[in-house]
N, C-alpha and C positions, 0 to 999 in steps of 0.2 A: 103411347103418349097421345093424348089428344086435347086439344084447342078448341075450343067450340063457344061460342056467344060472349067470348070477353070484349066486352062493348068497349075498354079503355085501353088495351093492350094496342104497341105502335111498332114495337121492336120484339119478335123472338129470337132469344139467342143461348143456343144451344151450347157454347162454349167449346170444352174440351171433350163434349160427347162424341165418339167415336164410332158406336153402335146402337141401334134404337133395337132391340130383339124382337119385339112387336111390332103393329101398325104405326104410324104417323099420320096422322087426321089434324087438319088445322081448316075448319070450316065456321061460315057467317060469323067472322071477326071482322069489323066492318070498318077499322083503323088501322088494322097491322096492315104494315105497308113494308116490313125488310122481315127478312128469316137471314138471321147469319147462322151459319152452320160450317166454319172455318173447317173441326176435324172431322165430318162426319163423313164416313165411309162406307156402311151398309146398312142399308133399313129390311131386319128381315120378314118384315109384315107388307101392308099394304101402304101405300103414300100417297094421301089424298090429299089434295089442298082444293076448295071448291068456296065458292063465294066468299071472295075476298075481294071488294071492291076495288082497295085501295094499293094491292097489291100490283106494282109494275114489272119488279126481274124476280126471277126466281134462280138464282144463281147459287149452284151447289158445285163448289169447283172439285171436288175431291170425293163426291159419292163416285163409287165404282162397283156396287153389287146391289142390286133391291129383286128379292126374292117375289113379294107381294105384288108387285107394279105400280108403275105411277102414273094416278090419275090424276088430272087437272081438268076441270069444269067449272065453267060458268065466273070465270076471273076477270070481271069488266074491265079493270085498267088494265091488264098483263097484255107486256108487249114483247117480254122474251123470255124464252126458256134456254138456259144453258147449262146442261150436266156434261161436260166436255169430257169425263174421267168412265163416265159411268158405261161399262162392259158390259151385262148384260141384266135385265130385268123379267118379273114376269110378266107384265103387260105396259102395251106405252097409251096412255089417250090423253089427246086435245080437243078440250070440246064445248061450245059456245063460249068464246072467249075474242072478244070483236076489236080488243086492240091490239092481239098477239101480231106481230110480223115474222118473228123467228123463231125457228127450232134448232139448237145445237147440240147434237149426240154425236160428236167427234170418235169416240171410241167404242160405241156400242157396237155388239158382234151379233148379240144374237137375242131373243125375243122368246120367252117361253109361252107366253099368249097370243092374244091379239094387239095390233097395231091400229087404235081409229083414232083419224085426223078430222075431225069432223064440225062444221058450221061457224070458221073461223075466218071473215070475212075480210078482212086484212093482210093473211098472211101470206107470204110472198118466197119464205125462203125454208128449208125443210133438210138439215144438213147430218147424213147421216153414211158416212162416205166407208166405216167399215164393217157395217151391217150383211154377214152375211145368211139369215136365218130366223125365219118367222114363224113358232110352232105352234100358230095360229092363225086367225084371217089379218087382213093387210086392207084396211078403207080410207080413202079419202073421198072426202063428201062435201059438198058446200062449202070448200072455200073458192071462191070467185077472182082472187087474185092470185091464186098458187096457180100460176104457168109453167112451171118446168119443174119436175123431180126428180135428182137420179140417185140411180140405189144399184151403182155399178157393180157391186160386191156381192148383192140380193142372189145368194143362187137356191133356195128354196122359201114356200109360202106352203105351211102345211093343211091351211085351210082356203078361203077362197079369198079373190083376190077381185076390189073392187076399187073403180077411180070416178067419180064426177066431179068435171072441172071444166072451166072455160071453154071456150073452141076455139081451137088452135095450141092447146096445153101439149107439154110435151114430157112423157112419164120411161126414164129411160131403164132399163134391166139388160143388160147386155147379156149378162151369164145367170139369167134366174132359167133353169132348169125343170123343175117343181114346181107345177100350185097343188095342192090335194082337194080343192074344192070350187066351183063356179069363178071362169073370168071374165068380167062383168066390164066391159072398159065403156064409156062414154064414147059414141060416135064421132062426134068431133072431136076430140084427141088424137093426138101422134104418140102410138106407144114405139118405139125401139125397141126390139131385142128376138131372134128371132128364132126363139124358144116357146116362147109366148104367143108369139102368132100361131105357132101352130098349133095351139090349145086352143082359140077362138073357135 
């Protein structure tokens, strides 16, 4: 399913779709500003949603599987993201989106790709409390207000594992075990966890 240049479109609404078997592309629609998607449950493709100006939440209360991953770029109003259901994906990224503040993955466990949080100047909160498993790299990058992130569950990063952030940030792993590739922490940071230390 994909969305692309409907200049008049305000509201998508997916109804009583349950499964998207393909991708979900919903790009430069420069009025949709709500996605309902009450039943939808799995998207077995990729889930992109990228220049959407007008778009503020992205609230998908009931996805719990996306095989493809879900990308988000470049969403100038989006100020949150909440898939609270959704258990594992192939890949998660946030990326130039300068009014986001929050990310909520309540139940995500585990990550078949990569994880990038990347040039989100706002955001502040990054909640992904039972994530245990990243089979991919794991970055955040340019956001300037994310000071603290914990990823207490994190116990493997199959690829490599990078943070820049403020000084004085504080990135907590208590039981990550694992990185499989370069750990690249910002100097000024406080990492926690001291499995990871002694990777450095």
């Amino acid at each position: 399913l994909v969305v692309r240049g409907a200049a008049a479109l305000e509201t998508l609404d997916l109804g009583v779709c349950s499964i998207v078997g393909g991708d979900l592309t919903l790009t430069d629609d420069p009025r949709l500003a709500r996605i309902r998607a009450p039943a939808l449950r799995t998207v077995a493709g990729v889930f992109t949603v990228e220049g959407l100006p007008s778009l503020r939440q992205l609230d998908l209360e009931h996805l719990g599987a996306n095989h493809g991953g879900v990308h988000l770029r470049g969403n100038q109003a989006l100020q949150g993201v909440h898939l609270p259901r959704l258990q594992w994906s192939g890949a998660f990224e946030l990326r130039d989106s300068p009014a986001a503040t929050r990310i909520d993955l309540g139940e995500l466990t585990r990550v078949d790709g990569d994880v990038f949080v990347v040039g989100n100047p706002t955001l502040t909160e990054v909640s992904a409390p039972a994530l245990t498993e990243v089979r991919g790299a794991l970055e955040f990058l340019d956001n300037p207000a994310l000071r603290e992130v914990r990823l207490d569950t994190l116990q493997r990063v199959a690829g490599g594992l990078t943070w820049r952030g403020p000084d004085g940030a504080r990135l907590h792993l208590p039981r990550l075990g694992a990185a499989g590739g370069a750990v690249d922490i910002d100097p000024g940071a406080s990492l926690d966890g001291c499995a990871v230390d002694a990777m450095l």
